[in-house]
C-alpha positions as CSV (number, residue, x, y, z in Angstrom):
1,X,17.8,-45.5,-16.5
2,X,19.0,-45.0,-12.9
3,X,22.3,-47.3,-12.1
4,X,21.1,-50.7,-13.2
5,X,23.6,-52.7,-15.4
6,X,22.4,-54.7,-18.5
7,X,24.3,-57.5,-20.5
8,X,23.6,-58.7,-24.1
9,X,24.2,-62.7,-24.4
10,X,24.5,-63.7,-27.8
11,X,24.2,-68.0,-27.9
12,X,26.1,-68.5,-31.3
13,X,28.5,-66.7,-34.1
14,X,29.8,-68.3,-37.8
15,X,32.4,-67.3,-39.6
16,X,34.4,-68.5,-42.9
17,X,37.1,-71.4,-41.5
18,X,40.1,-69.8,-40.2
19,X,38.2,-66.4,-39.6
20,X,37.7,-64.8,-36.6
21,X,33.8,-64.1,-36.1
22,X,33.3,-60.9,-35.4
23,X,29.6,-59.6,-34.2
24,X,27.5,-56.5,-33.7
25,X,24.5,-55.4,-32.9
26,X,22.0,-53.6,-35.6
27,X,19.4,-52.3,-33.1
28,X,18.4,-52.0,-29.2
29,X,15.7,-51.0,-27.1
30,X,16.1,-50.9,-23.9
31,X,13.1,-51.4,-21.2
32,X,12.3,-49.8,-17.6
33,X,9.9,-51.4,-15.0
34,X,7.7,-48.7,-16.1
35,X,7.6,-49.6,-19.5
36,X,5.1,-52.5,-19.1
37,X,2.0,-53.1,-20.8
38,X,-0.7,-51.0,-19.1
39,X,1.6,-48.6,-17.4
40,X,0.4,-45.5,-17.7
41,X,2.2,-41.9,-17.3
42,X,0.1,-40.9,-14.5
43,X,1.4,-43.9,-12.6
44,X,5.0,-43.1,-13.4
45,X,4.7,-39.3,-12.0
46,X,3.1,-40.6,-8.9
47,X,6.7,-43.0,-8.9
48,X,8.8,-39.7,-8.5
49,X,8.6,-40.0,-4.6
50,X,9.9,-44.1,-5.0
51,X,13.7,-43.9,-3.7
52,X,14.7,-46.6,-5.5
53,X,13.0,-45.8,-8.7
54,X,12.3,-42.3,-8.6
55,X,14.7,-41.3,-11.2
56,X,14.0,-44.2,-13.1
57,X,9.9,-42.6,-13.1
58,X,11.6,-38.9,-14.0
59,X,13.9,-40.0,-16.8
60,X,11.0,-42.1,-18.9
61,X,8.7,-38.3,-18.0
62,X,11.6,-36.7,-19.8
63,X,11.5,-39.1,-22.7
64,X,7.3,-38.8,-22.9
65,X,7.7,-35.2,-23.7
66,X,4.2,-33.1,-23.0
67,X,2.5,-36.2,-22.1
68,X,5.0,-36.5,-19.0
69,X,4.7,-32.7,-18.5
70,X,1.1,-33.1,-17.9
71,X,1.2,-36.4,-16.3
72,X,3.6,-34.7,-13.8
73,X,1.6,-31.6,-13.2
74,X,-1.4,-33.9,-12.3
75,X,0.5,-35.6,-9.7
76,X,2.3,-32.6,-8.4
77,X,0.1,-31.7,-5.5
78,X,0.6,-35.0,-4.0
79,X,4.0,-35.6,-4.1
80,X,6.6,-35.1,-1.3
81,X,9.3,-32.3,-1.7
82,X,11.9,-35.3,-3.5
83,X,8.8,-36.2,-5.5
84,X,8.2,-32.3,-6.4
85,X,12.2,-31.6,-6.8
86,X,11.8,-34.5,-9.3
87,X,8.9,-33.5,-11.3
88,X,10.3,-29.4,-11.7
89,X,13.9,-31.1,-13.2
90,X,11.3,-33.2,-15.9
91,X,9.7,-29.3,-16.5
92,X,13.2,-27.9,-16.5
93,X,14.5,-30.7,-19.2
94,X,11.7,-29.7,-21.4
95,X,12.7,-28.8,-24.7
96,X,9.7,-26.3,-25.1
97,X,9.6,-23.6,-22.8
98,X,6.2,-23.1,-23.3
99,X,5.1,-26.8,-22.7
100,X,7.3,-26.8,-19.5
101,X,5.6,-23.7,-17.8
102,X,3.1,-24.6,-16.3
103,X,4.7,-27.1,-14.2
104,X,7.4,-24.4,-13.8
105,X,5.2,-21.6,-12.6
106,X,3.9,-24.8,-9.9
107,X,7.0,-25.3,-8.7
108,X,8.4,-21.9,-8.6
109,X,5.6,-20.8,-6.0
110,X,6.0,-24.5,-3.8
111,X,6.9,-24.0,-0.3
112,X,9.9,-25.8,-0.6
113,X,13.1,-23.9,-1.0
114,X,15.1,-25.8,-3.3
115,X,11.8,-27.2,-6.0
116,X,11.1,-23.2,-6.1
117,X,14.6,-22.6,-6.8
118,X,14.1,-25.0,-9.8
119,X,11.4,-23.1,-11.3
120,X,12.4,-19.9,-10.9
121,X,16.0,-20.1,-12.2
122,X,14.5,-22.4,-15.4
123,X,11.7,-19.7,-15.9
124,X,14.0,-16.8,-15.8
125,X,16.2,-18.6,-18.6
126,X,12.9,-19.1,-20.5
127,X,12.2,-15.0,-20.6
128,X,9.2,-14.1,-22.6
129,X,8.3,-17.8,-23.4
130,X,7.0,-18.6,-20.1
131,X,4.4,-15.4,-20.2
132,X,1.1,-17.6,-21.1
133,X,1.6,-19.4,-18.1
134,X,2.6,-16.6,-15.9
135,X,-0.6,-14.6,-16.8
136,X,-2.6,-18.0,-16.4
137,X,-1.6,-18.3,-13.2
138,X,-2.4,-14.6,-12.1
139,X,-5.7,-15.0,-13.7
140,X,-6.2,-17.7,-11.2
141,X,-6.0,-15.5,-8.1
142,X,-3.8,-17.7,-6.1
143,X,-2.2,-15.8,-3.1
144,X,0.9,-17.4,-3.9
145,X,0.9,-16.6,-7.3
146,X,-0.2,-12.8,-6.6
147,X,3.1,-13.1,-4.6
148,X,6.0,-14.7,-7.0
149,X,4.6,-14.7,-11.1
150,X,4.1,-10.8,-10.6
151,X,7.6,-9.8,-10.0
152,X,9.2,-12.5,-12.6
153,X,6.4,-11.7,-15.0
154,X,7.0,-8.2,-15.1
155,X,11.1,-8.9,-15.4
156,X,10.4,-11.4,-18.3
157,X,7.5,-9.9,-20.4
158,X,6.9,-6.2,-19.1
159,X,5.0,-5.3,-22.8
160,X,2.8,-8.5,-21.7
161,X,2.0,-7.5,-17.9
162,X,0.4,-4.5,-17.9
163,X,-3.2,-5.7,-18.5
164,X,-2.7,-8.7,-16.3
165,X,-1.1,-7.0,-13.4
166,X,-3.9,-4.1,-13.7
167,X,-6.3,-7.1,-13.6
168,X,-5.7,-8.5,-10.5
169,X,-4.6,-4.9,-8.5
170,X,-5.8,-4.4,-4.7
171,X,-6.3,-8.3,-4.7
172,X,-5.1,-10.8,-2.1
173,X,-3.3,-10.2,1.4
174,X,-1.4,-6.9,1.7
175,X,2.4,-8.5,0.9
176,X,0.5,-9.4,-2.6
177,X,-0.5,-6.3,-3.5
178,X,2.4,-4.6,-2.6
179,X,4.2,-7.1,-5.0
180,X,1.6,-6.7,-7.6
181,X,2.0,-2.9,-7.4
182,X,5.8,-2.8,-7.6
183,X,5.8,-4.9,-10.5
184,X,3.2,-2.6,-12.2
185,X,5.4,0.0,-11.3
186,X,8.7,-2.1,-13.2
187,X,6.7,-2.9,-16.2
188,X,5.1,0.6,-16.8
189,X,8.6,1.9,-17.0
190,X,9.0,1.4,-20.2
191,X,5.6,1.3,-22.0
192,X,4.2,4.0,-24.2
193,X,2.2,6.7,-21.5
194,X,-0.9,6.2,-23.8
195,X,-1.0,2.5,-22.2
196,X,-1.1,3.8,-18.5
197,X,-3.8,6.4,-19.8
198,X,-6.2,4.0,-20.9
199,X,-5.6,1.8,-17.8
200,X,-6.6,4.9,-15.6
201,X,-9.1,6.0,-17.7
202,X,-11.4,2.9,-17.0
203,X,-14.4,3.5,-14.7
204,X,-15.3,0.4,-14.6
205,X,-12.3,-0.8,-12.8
206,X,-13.1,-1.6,-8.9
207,X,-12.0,1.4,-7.0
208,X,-9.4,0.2,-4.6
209,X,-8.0,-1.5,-8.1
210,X,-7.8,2.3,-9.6
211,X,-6.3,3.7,-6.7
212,X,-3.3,1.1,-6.3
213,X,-3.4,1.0,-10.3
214,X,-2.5,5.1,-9.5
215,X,0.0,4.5,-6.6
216,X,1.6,1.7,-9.0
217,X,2.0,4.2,-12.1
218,X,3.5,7.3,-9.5
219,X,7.1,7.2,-11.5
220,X,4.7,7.6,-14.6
221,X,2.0,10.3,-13.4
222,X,3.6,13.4,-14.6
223,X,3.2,12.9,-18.2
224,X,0.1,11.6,-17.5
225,X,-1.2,14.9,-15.5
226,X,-4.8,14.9,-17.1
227,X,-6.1,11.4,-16.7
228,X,-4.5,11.2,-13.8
229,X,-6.1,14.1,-12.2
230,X,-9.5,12.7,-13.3
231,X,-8.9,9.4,-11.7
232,X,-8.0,11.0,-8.3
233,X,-10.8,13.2,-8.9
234,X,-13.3,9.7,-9.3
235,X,-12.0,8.2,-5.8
236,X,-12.5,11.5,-4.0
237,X,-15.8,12.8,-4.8
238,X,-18.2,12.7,-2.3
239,X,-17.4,10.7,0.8
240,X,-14.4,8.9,0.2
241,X,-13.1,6.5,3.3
242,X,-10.2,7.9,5.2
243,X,-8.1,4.7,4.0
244,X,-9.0,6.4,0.4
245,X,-8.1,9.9,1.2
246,X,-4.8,8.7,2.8
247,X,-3.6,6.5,0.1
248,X,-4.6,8.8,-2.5
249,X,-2.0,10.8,-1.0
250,X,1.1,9.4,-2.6
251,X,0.1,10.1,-6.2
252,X,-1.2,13.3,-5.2
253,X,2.4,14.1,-4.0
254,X,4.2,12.5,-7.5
255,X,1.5,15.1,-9.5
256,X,2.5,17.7,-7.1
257,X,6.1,17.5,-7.7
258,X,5.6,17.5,-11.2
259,X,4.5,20.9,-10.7
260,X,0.5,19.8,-11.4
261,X,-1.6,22.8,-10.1
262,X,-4.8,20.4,-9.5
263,X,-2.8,18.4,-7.2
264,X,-0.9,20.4,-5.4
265,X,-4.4,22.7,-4.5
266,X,-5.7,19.2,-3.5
267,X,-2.8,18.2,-1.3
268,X,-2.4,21.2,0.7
269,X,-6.4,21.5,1.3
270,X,-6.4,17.8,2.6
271,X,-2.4,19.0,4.5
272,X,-4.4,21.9,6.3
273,X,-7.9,20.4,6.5
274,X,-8.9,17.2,6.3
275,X,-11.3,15.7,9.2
276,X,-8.9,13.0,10.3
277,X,-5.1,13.5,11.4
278,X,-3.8,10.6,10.1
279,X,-4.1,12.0,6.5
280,X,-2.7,15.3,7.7
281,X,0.4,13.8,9.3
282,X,0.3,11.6,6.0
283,X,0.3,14.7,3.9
284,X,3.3,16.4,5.9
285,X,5.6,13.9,6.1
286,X,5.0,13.8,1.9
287,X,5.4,17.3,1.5
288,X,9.0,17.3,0.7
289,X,10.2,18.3,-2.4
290,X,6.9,19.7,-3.5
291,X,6.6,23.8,-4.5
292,X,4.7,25.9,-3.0
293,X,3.5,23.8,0.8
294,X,5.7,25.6,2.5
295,X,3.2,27.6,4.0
296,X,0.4,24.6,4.6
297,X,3.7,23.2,6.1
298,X,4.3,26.1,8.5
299,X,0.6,25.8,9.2
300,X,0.8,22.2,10.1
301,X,3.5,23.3,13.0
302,X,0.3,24.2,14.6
303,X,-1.6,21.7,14.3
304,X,-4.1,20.2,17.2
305,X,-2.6,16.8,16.3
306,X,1.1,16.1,17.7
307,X,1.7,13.5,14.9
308,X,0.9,16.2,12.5
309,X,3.1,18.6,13.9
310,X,5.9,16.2,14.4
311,X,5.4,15.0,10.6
312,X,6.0,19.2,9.6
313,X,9.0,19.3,11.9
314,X,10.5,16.7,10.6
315,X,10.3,17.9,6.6
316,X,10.8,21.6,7.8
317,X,14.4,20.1,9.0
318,X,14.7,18.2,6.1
319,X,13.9,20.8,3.9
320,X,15.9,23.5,6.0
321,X,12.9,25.8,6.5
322,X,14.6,28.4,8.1
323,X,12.0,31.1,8.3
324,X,10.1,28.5,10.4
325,X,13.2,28.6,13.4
326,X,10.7,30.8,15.9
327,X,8.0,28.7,15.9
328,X,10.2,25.5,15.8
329,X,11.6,27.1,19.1
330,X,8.3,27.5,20.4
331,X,7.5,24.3,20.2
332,X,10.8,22.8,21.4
333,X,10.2,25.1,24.7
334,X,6.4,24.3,25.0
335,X,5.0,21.8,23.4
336,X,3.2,18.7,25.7
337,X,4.4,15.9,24.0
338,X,8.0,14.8,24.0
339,X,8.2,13.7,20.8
340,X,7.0,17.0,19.2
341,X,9.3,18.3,21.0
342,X,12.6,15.5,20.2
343,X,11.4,16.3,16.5
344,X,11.9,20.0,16.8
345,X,15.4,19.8,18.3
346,X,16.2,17.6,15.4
347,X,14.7,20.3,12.8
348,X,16.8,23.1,14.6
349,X,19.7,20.7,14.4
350,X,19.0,20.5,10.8
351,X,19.0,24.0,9.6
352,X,22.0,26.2,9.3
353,X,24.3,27.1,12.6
354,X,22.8,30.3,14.2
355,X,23.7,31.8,17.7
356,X,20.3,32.1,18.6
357,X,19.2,28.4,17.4
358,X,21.7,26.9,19.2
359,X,20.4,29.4,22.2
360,X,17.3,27.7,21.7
361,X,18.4,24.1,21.6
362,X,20.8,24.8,24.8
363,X,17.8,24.7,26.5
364,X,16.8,21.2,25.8
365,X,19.4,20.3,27.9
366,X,17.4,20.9,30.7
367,X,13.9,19.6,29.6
368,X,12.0,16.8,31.9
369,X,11.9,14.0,29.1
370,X,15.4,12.0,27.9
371,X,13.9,12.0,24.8
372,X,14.4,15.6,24.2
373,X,18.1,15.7,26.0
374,X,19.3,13.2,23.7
375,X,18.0,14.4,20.7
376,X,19.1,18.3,22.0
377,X,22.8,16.9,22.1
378,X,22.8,15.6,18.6
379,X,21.6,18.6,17.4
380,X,24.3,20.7,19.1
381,X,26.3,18.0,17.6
382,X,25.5,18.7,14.2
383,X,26.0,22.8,14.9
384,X,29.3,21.8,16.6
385,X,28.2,24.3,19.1
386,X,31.4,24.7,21.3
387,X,29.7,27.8,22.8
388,X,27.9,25.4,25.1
389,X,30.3,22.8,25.8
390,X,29.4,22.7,29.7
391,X,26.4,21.7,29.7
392,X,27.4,19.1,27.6
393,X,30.1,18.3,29.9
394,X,27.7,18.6,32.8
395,X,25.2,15.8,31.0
396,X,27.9,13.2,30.5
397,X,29.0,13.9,33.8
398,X,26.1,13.5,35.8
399,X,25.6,9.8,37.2
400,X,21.9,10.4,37.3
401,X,21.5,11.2,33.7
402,X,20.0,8.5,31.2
403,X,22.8,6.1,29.7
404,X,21.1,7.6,26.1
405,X,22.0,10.9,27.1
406,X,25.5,10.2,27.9
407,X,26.1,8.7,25.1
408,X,24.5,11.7,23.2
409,X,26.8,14.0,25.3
410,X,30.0,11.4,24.3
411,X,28.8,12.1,20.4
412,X,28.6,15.8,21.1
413,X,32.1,16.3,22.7
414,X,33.7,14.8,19.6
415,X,32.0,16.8,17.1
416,X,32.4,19.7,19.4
417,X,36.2,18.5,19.1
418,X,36.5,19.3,23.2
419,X,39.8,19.0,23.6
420,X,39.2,19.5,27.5
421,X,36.8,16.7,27.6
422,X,39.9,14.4,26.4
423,X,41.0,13.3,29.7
424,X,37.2,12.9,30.5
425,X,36.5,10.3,27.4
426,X,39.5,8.4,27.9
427,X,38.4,7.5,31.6
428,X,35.2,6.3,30.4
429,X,36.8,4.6,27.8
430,X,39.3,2.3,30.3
431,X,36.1,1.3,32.4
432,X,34.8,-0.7,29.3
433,X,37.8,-2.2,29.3
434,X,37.4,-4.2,32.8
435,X,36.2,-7.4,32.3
436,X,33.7,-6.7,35.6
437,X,32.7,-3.8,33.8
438,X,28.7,-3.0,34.4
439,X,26.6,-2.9,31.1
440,X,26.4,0.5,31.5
441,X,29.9,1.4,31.7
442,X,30.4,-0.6,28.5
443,X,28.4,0.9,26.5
444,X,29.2,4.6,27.9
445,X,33.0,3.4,27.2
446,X,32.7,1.8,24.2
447,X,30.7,5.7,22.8
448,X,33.9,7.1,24.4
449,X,36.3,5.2,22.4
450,X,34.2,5.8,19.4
451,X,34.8,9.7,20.5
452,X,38.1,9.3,20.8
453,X,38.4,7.9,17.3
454,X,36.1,11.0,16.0
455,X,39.0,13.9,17.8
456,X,41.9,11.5,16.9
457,X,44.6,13.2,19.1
458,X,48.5,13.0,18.4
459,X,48.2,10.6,21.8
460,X,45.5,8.7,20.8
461,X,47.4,5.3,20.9
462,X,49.0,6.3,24.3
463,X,44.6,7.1,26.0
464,X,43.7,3.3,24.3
465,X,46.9,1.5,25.4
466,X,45.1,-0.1,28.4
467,X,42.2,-1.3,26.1
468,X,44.5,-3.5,23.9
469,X,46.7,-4.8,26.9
470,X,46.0,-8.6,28.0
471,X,42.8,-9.4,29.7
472,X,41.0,-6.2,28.1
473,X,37.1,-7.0,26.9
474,X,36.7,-8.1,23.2
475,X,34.5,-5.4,22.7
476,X,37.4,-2.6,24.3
477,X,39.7,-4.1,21.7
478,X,37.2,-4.3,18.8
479,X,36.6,-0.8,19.7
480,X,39.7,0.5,20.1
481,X,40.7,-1.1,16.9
482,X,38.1,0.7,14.8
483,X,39.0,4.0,16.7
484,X,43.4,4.3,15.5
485,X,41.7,4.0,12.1
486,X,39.6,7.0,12.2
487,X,40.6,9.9,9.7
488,X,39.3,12.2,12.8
489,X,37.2,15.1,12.2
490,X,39.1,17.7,14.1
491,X,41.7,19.7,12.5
C-alpha cells in the first residue's frame, strides 16, 4: 500500500545445540491507516483526493470489490479531477465489467480529459458487458450522457440500442440529438428491417421522436418503403410546422432515390410548391440523384426565391443538366442577385464545353459584382476556354480589378495553358518574392507561381530562380518549391 516500508522483528529463535536456527513466517496481514475499526468505505473514497494517501484509499477500494465500486461512485461527484482519475482506475481494476460500469459510464462523460479517457478506453474493452449501464444512463436523460453513451453504446451493443436510442430521440440540445441519431443510424445497420418497422410504426411515439427516429433509419428506408411512407404521411397531415416539412425532407429524398413513387410525388409537390422557400431551396439542393425532378428542378430555376434558384443551379451543375444551359444563361445575364448569378456561372462551368456556353460565361467577365467575375473565370477554367484568353488577360491585368479576381484570372491562364501569359505570371510571381512585397502582391504572386507550377514549362526553374535566391520571402520559396514538383497539366 503506497511506498511505506514495513519490518518484522522477531525477539527470540531455538535451535538443537550446534544448529543454526532458522525461522519463517506462517502467516501475515498487513494493515493500512484505513483499515481501523470504524473506518468505513465511504470514508476511504472520499480519501482519493489525500496526496499522501490517495493511493493508499484507491488500492484498499480495489481490494473491497463492489463495496468499493459503490463506495466510490457515492463520492465521485465531490471529488477533485486526482480524486476522480483515482476512483475510474478502482472501476477500471474491476474484475466484473458489469460491477465496474457504472462508475465507468461516470467517468467516461466527466469533464476532465484524462478520468474520461479512463472510462472510455476500459468501457470499450468491456464490449457488450457494459450495456446495462450504458442504457441506464440514457434512460436518465442526462445531456452529457445523450452526448457520449450513445455513440459507444451503439459500437458496443448495437442488437441492444435500438429501443433505447429510439427512446430518448429529439431529446436534449441539438449536438445530442445529432449524436443520438447517428448512432441510431450505426446500430440499425445491421438489424433485421422488421425491427426498424415496428419502431416507425408506433403512433404513440412523440412526433419530433418519429421524425428524427425516420431521418436516423435514412440508410435503412428503402426496404422499408411502406411503413415508412405511413410515417411521413402521420407528420405531414394537416398543418405540419415548416421545421416539420423541412426535416421531413431528407427521408423523403432516401425513399425517392430508392425509386418510391409516394415519395418522390411528395418531394417534388413540396420542390415546386410549398408556402415557405426555405423547404423549396431545402428540396433542390436534395434533389440530386433522384429520378424523375428534373423538371421540378428546371422549374425551380424560376423560382421567386433566389435561394431556391441558386439551390437548382447548383444540382443542375452537379447533375450536368444540359438541356437547362438557356435558362442557366438567362439567369447568369439577368438575374438581381449576385449570388444567383455566381451559382449559374458555376453550373455552366460544370456541364460539358460548348462554344455557345462559354459565349455565355465570357460575358461574366464584365458583370458589376466580383462575385460573378471570379466565379466566370473558374468556369472558363474548367472549359479551358482558350477562345477567350483576353479577357482573361485583360482581368489579371487590370490594377483596379479585385485581388479574388486576379487570382481567378492567374487559375484560368494555367488551365487555359497561355503560353503567352508566361512572361506575364512570372512577373507577378518575382514581386512576391520581395521581402517589401504588399499583401496583395503576395498573394497575386504566390497564385502565379502556383500557375506556373500548373503550365510547367521546359524553363520553369530558369522564371523561379529569383524566388529561391538569398533574401527571397519564405512563402516565394515554399511556393516555388511546391511548383518544380508539379506533373503540369499542359502537354
Amino acid at each position: 500500500m503506497g511506498h511505506q516500508q514495513a519490518r518484522v522483528i522477531v525477539d527470540q529463535a531455538y535451535a538443537h545445540e550446534g544448529a543454526r536456527a532458522e525461522v519463517s513466517i506462517a502467516e501475515l496481514t498487513a494493515y493500512s491507516a484505513y483499515d481501523a475499526e470504524g473506518a468505513s468505505l465511504d470514508a476511504v473514497a472520499h480519501a482519493l483526493v489525500d496526496p499522501a494517501r490517495g493511493d493508499e484509499a484507491s488500492a484498499l477500494l480495489k481490494r473491497a470489490g463492489k463495496g468499493g465500486l459503490d463506495a466510490a461512485l457515492r463520492a465521485f461527484d465531490g471529488l477533485d479531477a486526482t480524486g476522480r482519475a483515482r476512483a475510474a482506475d478502482v472501476a477500471a481494476s474491476a474484475t466484473s465489467c458489469a460491477d465496474g460500469s457504472p462508475l465507468l459510464v461516470r467517468a467516461m462523460i466527466d469533464s476532465d480529459r484524462e478520468v474520461a479517457r479512463k472510462g472510455q478506453e476500459k468501457l470499450e474493452r468491456c464490449g457488450r458487458t457494459a450495456a446495462p449501464a450504458l442504457v441506464a444512463a440514457l434512460d436518465r436523460g442526462d445531456e452529457a450522457a445523450l452526448g457520449h453513451v450513445a455513440p459507444l453504446l451503439a459500437m458496443v451493443a448495437p442488437s441492444l440500442a435500438l429501443d433505447p436510442l429510439a427512446a430518448v430521440m429529439a431529446r436534449g440540445s441539438r449536438a445530442a440529438r445529432e449524436q443520438v441519431r447517428s448512432a441510431f443510424a450505426r446500430a440499425a445497420r445491421g438489424a433485421p428491417a422488421s425491427k426498424i418497422s415496428a419502431l416507425l410504426r408506433d403512433r404513440a411515439r412523440d412526433p419530433a421522436a418519429r421524425l428524427d427516429l425516420l431521418r436516423a433509419s435514412s440508410e435503412r428506408l428503402g426496404e422499408l418503403r411502406d411503413d415508412a411512407d405511413a410515417a411521413v404521411a402521420d407528420l405531414l397531415d394537416g398543418q405540419p410546422s415548416m421545421r416539420t416539412r423541412y426535416l421531413a425532407l431528407g427521408p423523403l429524398a432516401a425513399l425517392s432515390r430508392a425509386s418510391d413513387p409516394i415519395a418522390t410525388r411528395r418531394f417534388v409537390s413540396m420542390m415546386s410548391s410549398d408556402p415557405d422557400a426555405s423547404v423549396r431551396a431545402r428540396a433542390a439542393e436534395l434533389a440530386n440523384g433522384i429520378p424523375g425532378v428534373q423538371g421540378a428542378l428546371l422549374g425551380a430555376l424560376r423560382d421567386p426565391g433566389p435561394r431556391v434558384r441558386e439551390a437548382a443551379l447548383r444540382n443542375v451543375g452537379a447533375e450536368r443538366v444540359s438541356a437547362a444551359a438557356v435558362a442557366v444563361e438567362a439567369i447568369l445575364s439577368r438575374d438581381s442577385w449576385p449570388f444567383v448569378r455566381a451559382a449559374a456561372a458555376g453550373a455552366l462551368g460544370a456541364m460539358a464545353p460548348a462554344p455557345d456556353i462559354d459565349r455565355a460565361l465570357a460575358s461574366g467577365l464584365t458583370d458589376a459584382s466580383p462575385r460573378v467575375r471570379a466565379a466566370t473565370l473558374d468556369a472558363l477554367a474548367a472549359h479551358r476556354a482558350a477562345a477567350h484568353v483576353e479577357a482573361v488577360r485583360r482581368a489579371i491585368d487590370a490594377d483596379d480589378e479585385t485581388l479574388d479576381v486576379r487570382v481567378a484570372a492567374a487559375h484560368a491562364l494555367a488551365w487555359m495553358c497561355d503560353a503567352g501569359s508566361l512572361d506575364r505570371l512570372a512577373d507577378f510571381a518575382r514581386k512576391a518574392a520581395s521581402p517589401v512585397a504588399s499583401e496583395a502582391e503576395l498573394t497575386l504572386g504566390l497564385a502565379s507561381v502556383r500557375a506556373l507550377g500548373e503550365m510547367h514549362p521546359p524553363d520553369l526553374a530558369r522564371r523561379l530562380a529569383p524566388l529561391v535566391e538569398r533574401g527571397a520571402r519564405d512563402e516565394a520559396k515554399r511556393a516555388a518549391e511546391a511548383a518544380r514538383a508539379e506533373r503540369g497539366i499542359c502537354r
